[in-house]
C-alpha positions in Angstrom: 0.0 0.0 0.0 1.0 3.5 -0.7 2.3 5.8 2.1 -0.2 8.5 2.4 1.8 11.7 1.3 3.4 14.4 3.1 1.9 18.4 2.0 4.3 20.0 -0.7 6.6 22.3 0.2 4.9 25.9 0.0 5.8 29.8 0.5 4.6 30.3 4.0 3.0 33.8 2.7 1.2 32.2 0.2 -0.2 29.3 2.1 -1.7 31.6 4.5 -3.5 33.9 1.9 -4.5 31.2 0.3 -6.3 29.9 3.6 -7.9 33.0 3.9 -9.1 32.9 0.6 -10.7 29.7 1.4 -12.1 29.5 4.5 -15.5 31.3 4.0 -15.5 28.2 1.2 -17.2 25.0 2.5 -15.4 22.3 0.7 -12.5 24.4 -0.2 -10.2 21.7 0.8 -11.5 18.3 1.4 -15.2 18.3 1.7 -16.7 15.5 -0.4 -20.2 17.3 -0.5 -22.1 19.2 -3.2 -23.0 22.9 -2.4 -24.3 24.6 -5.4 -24.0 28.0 -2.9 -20.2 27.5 -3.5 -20.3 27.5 -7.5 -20.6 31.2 -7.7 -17.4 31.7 -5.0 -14.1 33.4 -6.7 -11.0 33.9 -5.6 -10.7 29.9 -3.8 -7.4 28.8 -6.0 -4.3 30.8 -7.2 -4.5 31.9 -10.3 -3.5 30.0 -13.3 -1.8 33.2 -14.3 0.5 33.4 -11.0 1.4 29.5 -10.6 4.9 30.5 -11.3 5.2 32.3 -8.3 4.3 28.9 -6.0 6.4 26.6 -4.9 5.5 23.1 -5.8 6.1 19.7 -5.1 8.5 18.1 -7.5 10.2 15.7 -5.6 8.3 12.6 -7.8 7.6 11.2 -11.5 4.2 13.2 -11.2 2.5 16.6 -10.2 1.0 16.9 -7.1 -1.5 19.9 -5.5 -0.8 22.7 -3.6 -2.5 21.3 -0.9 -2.5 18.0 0.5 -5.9 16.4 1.8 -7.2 15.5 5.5 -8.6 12.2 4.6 -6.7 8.9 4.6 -7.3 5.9 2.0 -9.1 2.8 3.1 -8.3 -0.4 2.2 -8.4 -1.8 -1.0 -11.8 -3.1 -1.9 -12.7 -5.9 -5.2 -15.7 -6.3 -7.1 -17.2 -8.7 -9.8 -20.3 -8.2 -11.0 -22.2 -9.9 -13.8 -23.5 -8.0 -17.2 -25.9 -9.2 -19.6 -23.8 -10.0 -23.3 -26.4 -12.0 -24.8 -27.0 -8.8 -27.3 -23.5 -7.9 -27.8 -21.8 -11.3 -29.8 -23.6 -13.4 -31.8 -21.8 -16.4 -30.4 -20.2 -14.7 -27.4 -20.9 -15.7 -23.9 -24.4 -14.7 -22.6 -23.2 -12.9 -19.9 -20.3 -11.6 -18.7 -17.8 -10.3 -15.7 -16.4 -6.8 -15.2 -13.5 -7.0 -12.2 -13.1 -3.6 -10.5 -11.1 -2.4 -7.3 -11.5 0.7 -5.5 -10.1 2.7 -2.7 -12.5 4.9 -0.8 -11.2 7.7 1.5 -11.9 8.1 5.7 -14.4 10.4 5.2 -16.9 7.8 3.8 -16.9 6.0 7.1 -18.4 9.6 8.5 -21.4 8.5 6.0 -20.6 11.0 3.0 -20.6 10.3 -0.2 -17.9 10.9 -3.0 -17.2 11.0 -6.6 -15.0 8.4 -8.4 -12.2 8.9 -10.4 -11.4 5.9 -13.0 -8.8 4.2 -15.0 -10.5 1.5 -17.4 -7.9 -0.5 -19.3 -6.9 -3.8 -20.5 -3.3 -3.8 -19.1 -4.0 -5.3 -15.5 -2.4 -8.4 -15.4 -3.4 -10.8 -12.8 -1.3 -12.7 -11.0 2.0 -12.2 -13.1 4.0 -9.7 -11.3 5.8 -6.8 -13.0 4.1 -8.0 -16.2 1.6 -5.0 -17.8 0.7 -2.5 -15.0 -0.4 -6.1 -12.4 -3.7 -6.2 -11.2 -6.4 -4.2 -10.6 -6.2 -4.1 -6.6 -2.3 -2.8 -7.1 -2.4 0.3 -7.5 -1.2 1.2 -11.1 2.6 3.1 -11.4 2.0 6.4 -12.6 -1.7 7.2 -13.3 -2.9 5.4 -10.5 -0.1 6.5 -8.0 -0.7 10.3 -9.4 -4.6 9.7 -8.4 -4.0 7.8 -5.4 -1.7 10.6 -3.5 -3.5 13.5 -5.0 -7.3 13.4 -4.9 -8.5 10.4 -2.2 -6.7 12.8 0.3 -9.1 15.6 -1.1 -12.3 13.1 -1.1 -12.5 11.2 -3.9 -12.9 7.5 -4.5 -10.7 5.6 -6.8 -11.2 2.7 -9.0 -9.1 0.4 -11.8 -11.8 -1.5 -13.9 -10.5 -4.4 -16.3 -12.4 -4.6 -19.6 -13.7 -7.9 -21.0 -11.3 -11.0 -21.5 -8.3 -8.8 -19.5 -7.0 -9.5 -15.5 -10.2 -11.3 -13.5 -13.0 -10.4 -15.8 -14.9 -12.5 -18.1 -16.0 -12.6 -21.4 -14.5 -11.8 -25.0 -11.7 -9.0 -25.6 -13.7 -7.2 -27.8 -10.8 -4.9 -29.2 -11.9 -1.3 -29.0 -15.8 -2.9 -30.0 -19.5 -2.9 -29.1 -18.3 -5.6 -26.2 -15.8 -3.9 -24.5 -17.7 -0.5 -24.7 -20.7 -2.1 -23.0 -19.0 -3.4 -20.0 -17.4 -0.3 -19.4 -20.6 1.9 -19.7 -21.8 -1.4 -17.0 -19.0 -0.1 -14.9 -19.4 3.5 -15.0 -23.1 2.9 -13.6 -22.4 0.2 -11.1 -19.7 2.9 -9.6 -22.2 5.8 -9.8 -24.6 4.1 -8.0 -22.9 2.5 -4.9 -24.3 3.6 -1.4 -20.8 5.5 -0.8 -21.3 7.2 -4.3 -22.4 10.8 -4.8 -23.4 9.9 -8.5 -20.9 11.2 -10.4 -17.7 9.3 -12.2 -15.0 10.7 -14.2 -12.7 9.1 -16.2 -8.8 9.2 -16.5 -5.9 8.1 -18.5 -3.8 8.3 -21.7 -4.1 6.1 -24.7 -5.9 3.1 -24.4 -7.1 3.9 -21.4 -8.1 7.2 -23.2 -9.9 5.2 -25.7 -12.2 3.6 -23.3 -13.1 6.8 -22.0 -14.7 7.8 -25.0 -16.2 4.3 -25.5 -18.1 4.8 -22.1 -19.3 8.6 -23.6 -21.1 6.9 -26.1 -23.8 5.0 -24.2 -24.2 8.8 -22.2 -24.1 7.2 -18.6 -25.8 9.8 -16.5 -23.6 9.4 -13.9 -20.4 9.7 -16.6 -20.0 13.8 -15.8 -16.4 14.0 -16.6 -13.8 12.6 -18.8 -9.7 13.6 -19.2 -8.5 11.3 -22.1 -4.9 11.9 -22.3 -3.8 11.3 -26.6 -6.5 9.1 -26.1 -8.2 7.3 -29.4 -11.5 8.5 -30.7 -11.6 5.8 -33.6 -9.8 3.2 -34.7 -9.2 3.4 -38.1 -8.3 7.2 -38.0 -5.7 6.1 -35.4 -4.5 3.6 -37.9 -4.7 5.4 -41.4 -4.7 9.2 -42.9 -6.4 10.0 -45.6 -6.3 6.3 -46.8 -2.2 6.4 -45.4 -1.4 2.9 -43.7 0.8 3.1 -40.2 2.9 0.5 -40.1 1.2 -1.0 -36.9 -2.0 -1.3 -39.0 -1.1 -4.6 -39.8 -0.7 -5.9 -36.5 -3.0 -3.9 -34.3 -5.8 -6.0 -33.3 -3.6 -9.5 -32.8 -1.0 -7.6 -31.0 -3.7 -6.6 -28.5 -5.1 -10.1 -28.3 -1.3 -12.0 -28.1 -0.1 -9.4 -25.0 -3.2 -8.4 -23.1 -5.5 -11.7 -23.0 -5.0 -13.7 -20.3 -5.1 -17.7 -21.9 -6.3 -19.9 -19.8 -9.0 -23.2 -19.8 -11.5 -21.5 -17.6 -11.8 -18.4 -20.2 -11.7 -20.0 -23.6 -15.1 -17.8 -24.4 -12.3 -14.6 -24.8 -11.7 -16.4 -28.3 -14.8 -14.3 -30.4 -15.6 -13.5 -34.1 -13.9 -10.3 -33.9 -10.5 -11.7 -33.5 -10.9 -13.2 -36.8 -11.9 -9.8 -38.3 -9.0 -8.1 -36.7 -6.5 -10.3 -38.1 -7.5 -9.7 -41.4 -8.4 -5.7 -40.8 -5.3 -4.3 -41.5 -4.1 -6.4 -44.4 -7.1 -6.3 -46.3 -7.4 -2.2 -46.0 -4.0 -1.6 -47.3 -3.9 -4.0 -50.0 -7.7 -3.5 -51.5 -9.2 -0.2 -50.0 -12.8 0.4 -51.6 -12.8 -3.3 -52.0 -13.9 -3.9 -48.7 -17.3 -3.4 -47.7 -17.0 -5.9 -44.7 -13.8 -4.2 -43.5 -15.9 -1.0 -43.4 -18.2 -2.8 -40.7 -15.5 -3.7 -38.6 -13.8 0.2 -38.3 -17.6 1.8 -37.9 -17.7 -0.3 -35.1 -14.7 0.7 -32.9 -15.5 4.8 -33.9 -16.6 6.2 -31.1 -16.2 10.4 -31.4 -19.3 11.1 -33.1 -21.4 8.3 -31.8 -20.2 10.6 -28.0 -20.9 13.7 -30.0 -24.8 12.7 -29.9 -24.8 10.7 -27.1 -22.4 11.9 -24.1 -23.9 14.5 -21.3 -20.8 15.3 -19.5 -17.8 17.7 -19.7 -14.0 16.8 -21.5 -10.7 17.7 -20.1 -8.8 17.4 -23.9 -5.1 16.6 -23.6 -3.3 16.4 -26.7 0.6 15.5 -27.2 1.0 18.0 -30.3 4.0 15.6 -31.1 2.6 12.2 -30.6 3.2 9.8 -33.3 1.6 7.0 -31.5 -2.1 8.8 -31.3 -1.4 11.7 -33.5 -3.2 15.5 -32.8 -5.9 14.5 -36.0 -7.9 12.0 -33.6 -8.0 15.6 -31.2 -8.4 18.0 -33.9 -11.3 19.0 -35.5 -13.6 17.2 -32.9 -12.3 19.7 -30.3 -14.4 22.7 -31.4 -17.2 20.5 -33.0 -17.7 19.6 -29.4 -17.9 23.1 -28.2 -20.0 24.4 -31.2 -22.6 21.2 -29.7 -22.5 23.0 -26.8 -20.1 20.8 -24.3 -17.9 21.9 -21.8 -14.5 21.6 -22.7 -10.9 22.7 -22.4 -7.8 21.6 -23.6 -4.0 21.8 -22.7 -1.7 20.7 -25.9 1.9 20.5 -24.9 4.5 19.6 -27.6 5.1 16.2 -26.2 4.8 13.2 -27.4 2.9 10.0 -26.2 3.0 11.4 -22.3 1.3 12.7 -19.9 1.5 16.9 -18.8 3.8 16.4 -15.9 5.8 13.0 -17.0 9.2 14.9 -17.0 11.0 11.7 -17.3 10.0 11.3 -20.9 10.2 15.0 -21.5 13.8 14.7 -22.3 14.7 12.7 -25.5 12.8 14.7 -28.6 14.5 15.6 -31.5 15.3 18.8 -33.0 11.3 19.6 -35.2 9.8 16.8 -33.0 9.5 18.8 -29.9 13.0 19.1 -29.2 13.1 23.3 -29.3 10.4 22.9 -26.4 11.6 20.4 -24.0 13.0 23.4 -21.8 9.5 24.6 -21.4 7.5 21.6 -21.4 6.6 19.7 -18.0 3.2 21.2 -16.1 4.3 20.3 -12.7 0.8 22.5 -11.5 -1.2 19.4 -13.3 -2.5 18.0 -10.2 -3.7 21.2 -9.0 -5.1 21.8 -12.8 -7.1 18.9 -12.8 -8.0 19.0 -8.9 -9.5 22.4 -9.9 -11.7 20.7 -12.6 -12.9 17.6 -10.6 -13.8 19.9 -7.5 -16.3 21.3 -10.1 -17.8 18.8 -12.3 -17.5 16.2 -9.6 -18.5 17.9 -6.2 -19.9 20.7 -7.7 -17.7 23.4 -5.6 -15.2 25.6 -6.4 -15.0 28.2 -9.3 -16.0 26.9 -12.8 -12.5 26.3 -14.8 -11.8 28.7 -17.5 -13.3 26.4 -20.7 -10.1 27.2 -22.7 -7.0 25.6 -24.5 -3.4 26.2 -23.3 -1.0 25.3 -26.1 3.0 25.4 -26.5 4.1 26.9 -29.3 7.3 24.9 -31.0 9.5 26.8 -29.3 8.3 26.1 -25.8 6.3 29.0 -25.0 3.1 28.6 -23.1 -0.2 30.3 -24.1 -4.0 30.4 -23.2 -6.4 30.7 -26.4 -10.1 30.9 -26.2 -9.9 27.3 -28.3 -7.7 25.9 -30.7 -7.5 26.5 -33.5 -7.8 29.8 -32.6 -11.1 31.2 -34.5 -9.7 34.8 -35.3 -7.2 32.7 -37.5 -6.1 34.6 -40.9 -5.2 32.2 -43.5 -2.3 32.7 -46.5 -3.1 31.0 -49.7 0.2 30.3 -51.7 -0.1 29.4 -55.5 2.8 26.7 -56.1 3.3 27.7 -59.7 4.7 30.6 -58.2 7.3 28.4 -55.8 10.4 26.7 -57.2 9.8 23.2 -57.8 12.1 20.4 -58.6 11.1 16.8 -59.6 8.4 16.3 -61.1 7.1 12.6 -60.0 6.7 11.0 -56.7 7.6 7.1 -56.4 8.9 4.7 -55.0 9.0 0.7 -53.4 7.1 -0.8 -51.8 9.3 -3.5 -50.4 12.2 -1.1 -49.2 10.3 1.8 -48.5 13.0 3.5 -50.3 12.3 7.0 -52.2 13.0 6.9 -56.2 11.7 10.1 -57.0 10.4 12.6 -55.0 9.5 16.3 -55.4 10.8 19.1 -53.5 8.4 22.9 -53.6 10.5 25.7 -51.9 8.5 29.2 -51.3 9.7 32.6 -50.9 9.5 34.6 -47.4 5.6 34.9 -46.2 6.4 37.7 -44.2 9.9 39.9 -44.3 9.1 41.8 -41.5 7.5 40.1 -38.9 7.2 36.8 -37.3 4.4 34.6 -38.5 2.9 32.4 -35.8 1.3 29.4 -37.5 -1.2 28.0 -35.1 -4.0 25.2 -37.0 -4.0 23.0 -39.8 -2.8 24.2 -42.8 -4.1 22.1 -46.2 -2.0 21.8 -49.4 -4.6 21.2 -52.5 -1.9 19.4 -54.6 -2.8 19.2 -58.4 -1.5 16.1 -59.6 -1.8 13.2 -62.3 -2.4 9.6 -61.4 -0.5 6.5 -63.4 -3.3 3.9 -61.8 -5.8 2.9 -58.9 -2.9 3.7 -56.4 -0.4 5.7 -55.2 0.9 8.0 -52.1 2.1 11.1 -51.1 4.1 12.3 -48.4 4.9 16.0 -47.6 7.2 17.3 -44.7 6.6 21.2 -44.1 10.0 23.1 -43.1 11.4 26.1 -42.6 13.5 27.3 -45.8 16.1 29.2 -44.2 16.8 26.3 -41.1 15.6 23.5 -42.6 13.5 22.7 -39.2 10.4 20.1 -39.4 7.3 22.4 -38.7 5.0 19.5 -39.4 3.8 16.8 -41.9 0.5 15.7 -44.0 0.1 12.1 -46.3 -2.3 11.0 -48.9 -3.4 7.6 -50.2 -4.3 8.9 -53.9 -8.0 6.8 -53.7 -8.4 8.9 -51.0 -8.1 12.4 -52.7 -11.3 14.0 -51.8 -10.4 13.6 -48.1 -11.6 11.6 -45.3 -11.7 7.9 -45.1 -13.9 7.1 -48.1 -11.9 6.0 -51.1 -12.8 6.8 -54.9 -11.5 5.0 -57.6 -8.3 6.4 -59.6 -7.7 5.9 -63.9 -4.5 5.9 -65.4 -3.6 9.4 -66.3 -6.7 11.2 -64.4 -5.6 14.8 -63.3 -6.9 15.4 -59.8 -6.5 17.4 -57.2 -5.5 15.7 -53.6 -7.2 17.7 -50.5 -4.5 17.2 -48.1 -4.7 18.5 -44.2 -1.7 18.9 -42.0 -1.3 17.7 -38.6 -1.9 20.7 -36.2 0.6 22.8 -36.0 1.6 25.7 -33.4 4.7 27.1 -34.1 7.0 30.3 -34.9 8.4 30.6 -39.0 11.0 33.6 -38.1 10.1 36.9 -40.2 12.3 36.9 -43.5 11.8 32.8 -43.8 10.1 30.7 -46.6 8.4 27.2 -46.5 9.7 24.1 -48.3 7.3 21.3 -49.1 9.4 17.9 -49.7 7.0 15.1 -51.2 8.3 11.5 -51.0 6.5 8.4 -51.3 6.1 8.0 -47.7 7.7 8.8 -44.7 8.1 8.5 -41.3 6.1 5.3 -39.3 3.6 5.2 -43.0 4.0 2.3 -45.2 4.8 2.6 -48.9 1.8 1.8 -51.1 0.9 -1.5 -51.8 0.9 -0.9 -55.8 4.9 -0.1 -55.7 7.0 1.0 -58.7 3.9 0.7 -60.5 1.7 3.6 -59.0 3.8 7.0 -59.3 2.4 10.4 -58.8 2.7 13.4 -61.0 3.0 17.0 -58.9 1.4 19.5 -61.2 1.1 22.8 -58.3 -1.9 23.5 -56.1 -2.6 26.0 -53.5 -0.6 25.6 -50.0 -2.9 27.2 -47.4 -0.8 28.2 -44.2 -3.2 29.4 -40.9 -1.9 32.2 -38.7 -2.9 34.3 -36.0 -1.3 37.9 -34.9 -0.2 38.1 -30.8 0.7 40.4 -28.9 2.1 38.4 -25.8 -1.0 39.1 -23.8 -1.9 35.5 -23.4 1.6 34.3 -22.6 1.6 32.0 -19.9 4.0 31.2 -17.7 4.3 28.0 -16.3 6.4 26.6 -13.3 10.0 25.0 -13.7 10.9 22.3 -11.8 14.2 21.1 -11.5 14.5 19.5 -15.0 14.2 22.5 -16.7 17.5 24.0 -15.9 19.0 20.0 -17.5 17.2 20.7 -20.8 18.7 24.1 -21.4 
């Protein structure tokens, strides 16, 4: 069991003001009640504007907040509980376990009741020690730890639920499908309605565990009011392919999950169900015969999830996005962000230039490369995380506290730290750029398949958009590349750089069938002319006044495969229109985070 943990260091001026600041606040610090009179209270937390100024505690691998909790956790508590599958697999198991353990603080022994934060994910392990993230009544390095020392002290109840066929529950692994979304939504209402439950359950974690997150929005749980995925998936075969573009993990992705997370035993044959069989073939069959595939088509609709949430969900979304993540890249974040705000939900964002981590994971904030992140690595851990998210719980879980500013903190390439009102920022101007006027050379993109290997590739360098000032590109710029087709196949590639210092500022790709955009394919002739609708990956960064753009088109690049069709299936670049977004600041919303004692290592 975890030591309960000592309060942060903290100015002793500022940890009296902020006392008097909230004592006239019932639940300030600790109380698990709801108060609605406390909703329209200011002035109860530092502002986000002066977190600089505090002294924090940065003595771990995660965040903590400013101020520690009264309440102690309980002992570890397990649950199983049966759910009805009969409608969910046509020769699945009839019904089904969901395994769960939870930690509840002291103050539930006083007879209130709390809110649940929980991480649902198919990594505990039962039984096998150091193996995965171990079982669910251990609990889980990192997340769980960060959870654990930060919010039962404040109240809050804690849980780590295993999805179907995973650690001690039951049924099928129903990779990212209707299955595995059911028993979590089963989850989320069997912890909302426990005796010791106020009701209300928000969800946590980063990747997969951000995935089933949104899998639980879509059946709208009333007592689901929160969720924080963390570069968490919103579909699968988004995740998997751009714009018709095949990772190279899109082979594997399904089997991989099944081999390493399913625990194979005589007892739980029934894990074994018809979607396996479809996620072996998934990825092969999409990359080699696109449009062919009807039956393929069934299988990704299936594990999408954001717009079935878009309808269905009721509750608020803490969006964090690494803005350099090339394992769940910023396009399954970005345009759903504001679509979800134009619906009318509740949402803000913070969008470091990390990769696959979490905020305050300094430990993997260290090893980017230069255009990958590398520029901002100085600038990049938020060790006032906890107290970040603490702030938004208090809110949407208790219902005390100030409302949180519903806006999006985003790095810049270069490190620095700002607060939009979303992002992309809506005032955004956008600069068309004819590419007949550019230098181009080559003239054809190709390449092979089986090495990977570029043959030809085009390279379209721009003159200066701005000679006098600093242009600050911040959204996702499209190229509308004109271009001839040699059959039913083919791929581009573009890196965006700085001219003048050659830096990566960011990247878009292109199946050919898949010209109009989207994931629906259209079939290619020999020698069609065409214009491919391409869309960067979001980008926030600084091109220096007096600097150009350079568009470099290979056949692929990066962790994309080359196109099935080879040698065979070159593209002709003909020009297009290169459409960069940029907004004009004047430092005003410069925000200044806290450095801990990594920064001064990354100079």
């Amino acid at each position: 069991m975890i030591a309960d943990p000592a309060p942060p260091p903290m100015r002793i001026a500022t940890f009296l003001v902020f006392l008097v600041l909230c004592g006239p606040l019932s639940g300030c610090i600790g109380d698990a009640s709801l108060n609605d009179s406390d909703s329209d209270m200011e002035g109860a937390y530092p502002s986000e504007w002066d977190r600089h100024t505090l002294d924090w505690n940065w003595t771990d691998s995660y965040s903590f907040v400013l101020e520690s909790g009264p309440y102690t956790a309980l002992e570890v508590q397990e649950a199983t509980f049966e759910v009805d599958t009969s409608e969910v697999w046509e020769t699945g198991p009839a019904t089904s376990n969901v395994h769960l353990s939870y930690w509840l603080p002291s103050n539930t022994e006083m007879g209130d009741t709390v809110p649940v934060i929980a991480v649902v994910s198919p990594y505990f392990s039962y039984g096998q020690p150091g193996d995965e993230s171990g079982a669910t009544n251990v609990v889980g390095a990192g997340r769980g730890e960060f959870i654990y020392d930060n919010y039962i002290p404040h109240g809050y109840a804690f849980a780590q639920v295993s999805v179907f066929g995973t650690e001690e529950s039951s049924g099928c692994f129903d990779y990212r499908g209707e299955g595995e979304g059911w028993g979590i939504h089963q989850a989320v209402e069997w912890l909302g309605t426990q005796e010791w439950s106020n009701g209300k359950v928000g969800l946590y974690g980063k990747s997969y565990e951000g995935a089933t997150q949104w899998e639980a929005a879509v059946h709208g749980s009333e007592h689901l009011a929160t969720i924080v995925p963390i570069s968490g998936t919103t579909g699968l075969h988004p995740l998997l392919y751009k714009n018709g573009s095949a990772e190279a993990r899109s082979q594997i992705m399904h089997m991989n999950y099944f081999g390493s997370t399913v625990d194979y035993n005589q007892d739980d044959l029934d894990n074994v169900c018809p979607d396996i069989i479809e996620g072996l073939f998934a990825g092969p069959v999409t990359y080699g015969m696109g449009e062919l595939d009807p039956y393929m088509a069934n299988y990704y609709e299936e594990r999408e999830h954001i717009s079935k949430a878009l309808t269905n969900y009721n509750g608020s979304i803490y969006w964090v996005q690494g803005m350099q993540d090339w394992n769940v890249d910023p396009h399954q974040v970005f345009p759903w962000y504001q679509k979800f705000i134009d619906a009318g939900f509740e949402v803000r964002g913070m969008l470091g230039q990390w990769e696959h981590n979490y905020p305050d994971q300094w430990s993997k904030h260290n090893a980017q490369d230069s255009g990958y992140g590398g520029e901002a690595i100085h600038n990049m851990t938020r060790w006032d995380w906890g107290q970040d998210l603490f702030e938004w719980f208090e809110y949407y879980l208790k219902g005390i506290g100030e409302k949180p500013e519903l806006h999006a903190q985003i790095q810049r390439n270069d490190g620095e730290w700002r607060i939009e009102d979303t992002w992309p920022p809506l005032d955004r101007q956008f600069n068309e750029i004819d590419l007949t006027t550019c230098t181009q050379t080559g003239s054809q993109v190709q390449g092979n398949s089986v090495t990977g290997g570029s043959i030809s590739n085009v390279v379209i360098e721009c003159d200066a958009i701005d000679s006098l000032n600093d242009v600050l590109i911040s959204g996702l710029a499209t190229l509308h590349l004109d271009v001839q087709a040699a059959m039913d196949g083919g791929q581009i590639f573009v890196e965006l750089q700085d001219a003048e210092t050659n830096l990566r500022l960011g990247h878009a790709t292109m199946d050919i069938r898949y010209h109009q955009g989207g994931s629906e394919p259209t079939t290619v002739v020999f020698g069609e002319s065409l214009t491919m609708l391409m869309e960067f990956q979001a980008i926030d960064a600084l091109l220096p006044a007096g600097h150009g753009i350079r568009l470099v088109m290979t056949e692929t690049g990066e962790d994309y495969l080359a196109p099935a069709c080879g040698v065979l299936c070159p593209v002709t670049v003909q020009g297009g229109t290169f459409t960069l977004p940029h907004v004009l600041r004047d430092g005003e919303n410069v925000l200044i985070t806290p450095q801990g004692p990594e920064a001064a290592n990354n100079q």
